[in-house]
C-alpha positions as CSV (number, residue, x, y, z in Angstrom):
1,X,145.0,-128.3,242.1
2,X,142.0,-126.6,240.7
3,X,140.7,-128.6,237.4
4,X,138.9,-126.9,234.3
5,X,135.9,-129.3,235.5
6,X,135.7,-127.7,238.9
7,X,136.1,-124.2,238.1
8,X,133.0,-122.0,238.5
9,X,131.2,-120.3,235.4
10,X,132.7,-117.1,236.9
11,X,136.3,-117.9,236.4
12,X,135.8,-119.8,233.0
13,X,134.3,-116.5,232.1
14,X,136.8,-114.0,233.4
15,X,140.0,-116.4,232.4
16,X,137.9,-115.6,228.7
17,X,138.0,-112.0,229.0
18,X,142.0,-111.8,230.5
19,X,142.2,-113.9,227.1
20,X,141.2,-111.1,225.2
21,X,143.4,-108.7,226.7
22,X,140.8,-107.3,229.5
23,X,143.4,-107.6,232.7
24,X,140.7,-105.7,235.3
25,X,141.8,-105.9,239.1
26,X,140.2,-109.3,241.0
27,X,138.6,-107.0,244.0
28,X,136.8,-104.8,240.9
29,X,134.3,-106.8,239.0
30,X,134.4,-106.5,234.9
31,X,131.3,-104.2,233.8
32,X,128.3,-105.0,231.3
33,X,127.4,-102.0,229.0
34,X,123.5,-102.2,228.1
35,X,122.7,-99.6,225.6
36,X,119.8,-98.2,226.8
37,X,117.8,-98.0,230.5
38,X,114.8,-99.7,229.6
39,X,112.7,-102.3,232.3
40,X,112.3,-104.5,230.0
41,X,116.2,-105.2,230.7
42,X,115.8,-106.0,234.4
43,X,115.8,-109.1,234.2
44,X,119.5,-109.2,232.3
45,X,120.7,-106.7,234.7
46,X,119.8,-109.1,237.5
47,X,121.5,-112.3,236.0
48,X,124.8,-110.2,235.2
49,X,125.1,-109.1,238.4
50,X,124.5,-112.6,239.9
51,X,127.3,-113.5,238.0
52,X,129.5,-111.0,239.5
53,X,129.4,-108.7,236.8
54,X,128.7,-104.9,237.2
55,X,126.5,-103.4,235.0
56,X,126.0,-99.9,233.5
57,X,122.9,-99.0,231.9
58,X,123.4,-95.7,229.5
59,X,120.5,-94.3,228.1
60,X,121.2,-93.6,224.5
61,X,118.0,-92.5,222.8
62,X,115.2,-91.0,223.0
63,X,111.4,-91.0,221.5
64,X,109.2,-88.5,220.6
65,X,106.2,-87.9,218.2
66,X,107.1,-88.6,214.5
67,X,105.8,-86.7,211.6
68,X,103.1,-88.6,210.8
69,X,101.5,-89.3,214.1
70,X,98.4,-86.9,214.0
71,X,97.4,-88.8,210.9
72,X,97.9,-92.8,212.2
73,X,94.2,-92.6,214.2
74,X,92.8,-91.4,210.6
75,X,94.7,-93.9,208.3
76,X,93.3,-96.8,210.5
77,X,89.9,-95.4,210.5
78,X,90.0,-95.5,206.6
79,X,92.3,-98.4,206.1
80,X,91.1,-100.2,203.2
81,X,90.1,-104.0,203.3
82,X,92.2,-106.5,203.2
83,X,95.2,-104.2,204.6
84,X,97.8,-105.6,207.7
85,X,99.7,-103.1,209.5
86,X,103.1,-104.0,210.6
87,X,105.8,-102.9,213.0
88,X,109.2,-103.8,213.9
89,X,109.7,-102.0,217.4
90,X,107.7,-101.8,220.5
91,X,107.8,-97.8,220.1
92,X,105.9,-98.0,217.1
93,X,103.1,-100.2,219.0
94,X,103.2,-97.8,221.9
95,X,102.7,-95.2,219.6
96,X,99.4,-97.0,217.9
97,X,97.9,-97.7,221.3
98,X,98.7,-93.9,222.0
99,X,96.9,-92.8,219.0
100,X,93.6,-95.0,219.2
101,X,93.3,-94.8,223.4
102,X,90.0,-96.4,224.4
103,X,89.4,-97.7,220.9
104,X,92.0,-99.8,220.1
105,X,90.3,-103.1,220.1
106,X,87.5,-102.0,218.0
107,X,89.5,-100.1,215.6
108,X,91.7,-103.4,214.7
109,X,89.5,-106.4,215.8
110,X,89.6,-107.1,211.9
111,X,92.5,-106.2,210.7
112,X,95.5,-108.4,210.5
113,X,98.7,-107.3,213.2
114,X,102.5,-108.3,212.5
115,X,105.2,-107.2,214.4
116,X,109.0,-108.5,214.8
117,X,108.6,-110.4,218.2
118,X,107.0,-110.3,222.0
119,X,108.9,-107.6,222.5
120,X,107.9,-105.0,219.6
121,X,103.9,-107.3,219.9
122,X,103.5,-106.5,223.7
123,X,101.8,-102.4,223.9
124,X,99.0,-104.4,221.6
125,X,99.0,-107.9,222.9
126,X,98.4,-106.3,226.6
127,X,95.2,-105.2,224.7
128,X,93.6,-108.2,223.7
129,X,94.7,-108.4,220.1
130,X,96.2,-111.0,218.2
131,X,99.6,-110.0,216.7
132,X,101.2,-112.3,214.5
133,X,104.9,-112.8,214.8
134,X,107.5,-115.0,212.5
135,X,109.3,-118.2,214.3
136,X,112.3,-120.4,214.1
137,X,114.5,-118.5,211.2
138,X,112.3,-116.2,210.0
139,X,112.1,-114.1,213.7
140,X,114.3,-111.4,214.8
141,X,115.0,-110.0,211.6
142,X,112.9,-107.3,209.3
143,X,113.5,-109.5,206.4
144,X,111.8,-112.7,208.3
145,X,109.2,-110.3,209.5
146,X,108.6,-109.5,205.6
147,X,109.1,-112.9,204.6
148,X,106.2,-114.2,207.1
149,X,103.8,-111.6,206.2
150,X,104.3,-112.6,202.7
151,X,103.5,-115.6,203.3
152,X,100.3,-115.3,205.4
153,X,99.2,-112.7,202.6
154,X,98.9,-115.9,200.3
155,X,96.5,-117.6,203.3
156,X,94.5,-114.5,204.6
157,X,94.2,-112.5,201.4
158,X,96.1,-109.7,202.4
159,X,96.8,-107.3,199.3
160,X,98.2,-104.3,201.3
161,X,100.5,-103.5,203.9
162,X,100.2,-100.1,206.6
163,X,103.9,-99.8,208.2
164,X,104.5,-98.2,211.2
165,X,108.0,-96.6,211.0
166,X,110.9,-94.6,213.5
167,X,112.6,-92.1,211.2
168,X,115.1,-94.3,211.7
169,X,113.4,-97.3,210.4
170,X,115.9,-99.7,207.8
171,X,114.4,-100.4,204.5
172,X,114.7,-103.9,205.0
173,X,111.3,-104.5,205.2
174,X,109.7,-102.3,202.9
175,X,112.2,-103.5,200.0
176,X,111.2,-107.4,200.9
177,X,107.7,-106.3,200.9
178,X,108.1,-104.4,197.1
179,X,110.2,-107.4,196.1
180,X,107.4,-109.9,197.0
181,X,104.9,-107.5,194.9
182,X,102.9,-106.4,198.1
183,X,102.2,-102.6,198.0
184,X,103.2,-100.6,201.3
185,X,102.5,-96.7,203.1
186,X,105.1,-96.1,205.4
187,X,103.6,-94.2,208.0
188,X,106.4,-92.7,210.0
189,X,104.6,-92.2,213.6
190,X,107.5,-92.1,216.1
191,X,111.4,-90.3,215.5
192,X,114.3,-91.6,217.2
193,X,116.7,-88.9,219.1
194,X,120.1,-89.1,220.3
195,X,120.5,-88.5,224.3
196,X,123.8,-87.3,225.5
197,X,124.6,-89.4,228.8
198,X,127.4,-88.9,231.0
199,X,130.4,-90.8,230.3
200,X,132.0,-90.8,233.5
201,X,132.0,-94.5,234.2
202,X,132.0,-96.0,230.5
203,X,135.5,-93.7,230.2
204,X,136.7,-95.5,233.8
205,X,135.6,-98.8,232.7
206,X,137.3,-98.3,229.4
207,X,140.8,-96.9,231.2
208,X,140.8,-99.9,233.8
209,X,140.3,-102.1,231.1
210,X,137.6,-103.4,233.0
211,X,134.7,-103.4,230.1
212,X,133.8,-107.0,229.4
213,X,130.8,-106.4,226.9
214,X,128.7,-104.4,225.7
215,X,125.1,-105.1,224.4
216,X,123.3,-103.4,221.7
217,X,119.9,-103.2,221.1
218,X,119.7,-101.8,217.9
219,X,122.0,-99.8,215.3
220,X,121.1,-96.4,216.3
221,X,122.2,-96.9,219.8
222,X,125.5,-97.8,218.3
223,X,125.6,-94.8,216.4
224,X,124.4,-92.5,219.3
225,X,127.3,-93.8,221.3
226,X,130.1,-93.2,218.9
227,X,128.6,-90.0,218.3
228,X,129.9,-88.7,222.0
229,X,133.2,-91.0,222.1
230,X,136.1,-89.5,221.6
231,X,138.1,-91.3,218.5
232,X,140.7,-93.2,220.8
233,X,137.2,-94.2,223.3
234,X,135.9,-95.5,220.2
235,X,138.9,-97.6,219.2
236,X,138.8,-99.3,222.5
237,X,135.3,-100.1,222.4
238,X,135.2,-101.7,219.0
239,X,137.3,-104.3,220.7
240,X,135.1,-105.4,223.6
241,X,133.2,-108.1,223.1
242,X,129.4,-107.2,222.2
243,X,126.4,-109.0,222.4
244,X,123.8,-107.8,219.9
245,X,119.8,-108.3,220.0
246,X,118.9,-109.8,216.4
247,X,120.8,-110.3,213.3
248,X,120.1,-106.7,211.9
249,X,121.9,-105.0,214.3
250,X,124.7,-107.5,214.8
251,X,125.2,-106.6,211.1
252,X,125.1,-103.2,211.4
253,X,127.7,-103.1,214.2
254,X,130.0,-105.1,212.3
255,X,129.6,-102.6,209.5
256,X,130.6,-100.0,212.3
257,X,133.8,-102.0,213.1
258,X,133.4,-103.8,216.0
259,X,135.2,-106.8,216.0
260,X,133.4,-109.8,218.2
261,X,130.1,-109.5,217.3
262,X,127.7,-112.1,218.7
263,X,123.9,-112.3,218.1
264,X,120.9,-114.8,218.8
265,X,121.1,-115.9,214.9
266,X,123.8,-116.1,212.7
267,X,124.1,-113.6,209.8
268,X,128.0,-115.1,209.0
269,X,129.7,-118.1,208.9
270,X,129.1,-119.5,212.0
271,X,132.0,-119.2,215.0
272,X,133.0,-120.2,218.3
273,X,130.8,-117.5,220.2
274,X,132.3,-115.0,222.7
275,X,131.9,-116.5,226.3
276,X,130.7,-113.1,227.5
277,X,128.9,-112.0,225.1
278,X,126.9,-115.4,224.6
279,X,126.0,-114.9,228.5
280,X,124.3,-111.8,228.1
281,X,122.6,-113.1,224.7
282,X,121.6,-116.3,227.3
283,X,120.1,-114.1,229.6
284,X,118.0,-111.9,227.1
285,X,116.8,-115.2,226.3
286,X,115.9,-116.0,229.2
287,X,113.9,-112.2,229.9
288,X,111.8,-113.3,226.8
289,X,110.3,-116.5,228.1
């Protein structure tokens, strides 16, 4: 007879979603949402489907020019001394690269670069530049981000603060930036917009009960999805298991209703974490080393 011990990760994991009510046929593997279709997430698609896991990758939203765009090259040819310019997402960095081209390196070589993690850091990095980026409890969260540059304005006499922003963009980081007395412009240099995907296989995996998690990479996704769910979709997805990339949008998605949200630091109490949900957040994990 089979003992806990010598059962494989894969049937430890699907025993945990049957557990949950997810009772998908044996000869039709359980499916992995990812919220957007983005390379970075190769590397996750590849592990989950290593593990016998389908995956579906929807592509929720889309990027295009915000309203302040034409001005960023100007605002960091006049940027006053001891001024930082911070981000929170990589499309805000691809934007700054796109505004300064061939001139990126000389534009910032002074000036001091924060952004969330390697993730939002990497368009600029790739140039050359040192971006600084908050560690151990202060990462993955706008308020950490605000929290470290707060604290390295103390060290490197920063007085100001230039952030790029999504029209999207919390206020969790300009409000910890007021709060700690450091004056910020919100430049809003790239706008978020809602795709409208087909639904074809979300609504099968949904009907066969064969959705195991989902996994969110920020709130808007969340909201771009329930935009184009019907109301009894949406009920059924708010009880899959989901896997969210930082704290901020874990929150958020609770806020939405979803019911076993996991994320790679704890905004609540701590609890037991999902089994499939904590695979996924294993695997993004993994991507980032």
């Amino acid at each position: 007879m089979m003992t806990a011990e010598s059962r494989s990760e894969d049937e430890l994991l699907l025993q945990a979603a049957e557990a949950y009510g997810w009772t998908a046929p044996r000869d039709r593997p359980y499916v992995y949402l990812l919220t957007r279709d983005d390379p970075e997430d190769d590397q996750l698609a590849r592990g989950l489907e290593r593990n016998g896991f389908s995956v579906l990758r929807m592509p929720l939203l889309g990027t295009e020019p915000g309203r302040d765009a034409s001005r960023l090259a100007g605002s960091i040819a006049t940027l006053p001394p001891r001024t930082a310019v911070v981000w929170t997402s990589r499309r805000a960095a691809e934007a700054l690269t796109f505004a300064l081209g061939g001139t990126l390196q000389e534009a910032l070589h002074d000036v001091p670069l924060f952004a969330m993690g390697p993730a939002s850091a990497d368009p600029v990095a790739r140039a050359g530049l040192a971006v600084h980026q908050p560690e151990g409890p202060l990462a993955g969260s706008a308020r950490g981000l605000a929290e470290f540059v707060a604290t390295r304005a103390a060290v490197d006499g920063i007085e100001r603060v230039l952030f790029l922003a999504g029209n999207r963009s919390l206020p969790d980081l300009p409000e910890a930036l007021e709060a700690r007395n450091i004056p910020i412009e919100r430049l809003e240099v790239y706008q978020t917009v809602f795709l409208r995907p087909s639904l074809r296989e979300l609504d099968q995996a949904l009907e066969e009960r064969r959705l195991a998690c989902a996994v969110f990479f920020s709130p808007s996704a969340a909201e771009a999805l329930e935009a184009v769910l019907s109301p009894d979709r949406a009920k059924a997805l708010h009880a899959v298991p989901v896997a969210a990339k930082g704290p901020t949008t874990a929150s958020a998605l609770r806020a939405r209703g979803f019911r076993s949200v996991d994320a790679g630091i704890r905004t609540v109490v701590p609890r037991p974490s999902h089994p499939l949900a904590f695979l996924a957040l294993h695997l993004i994990e993994e991507t980032k080393r």
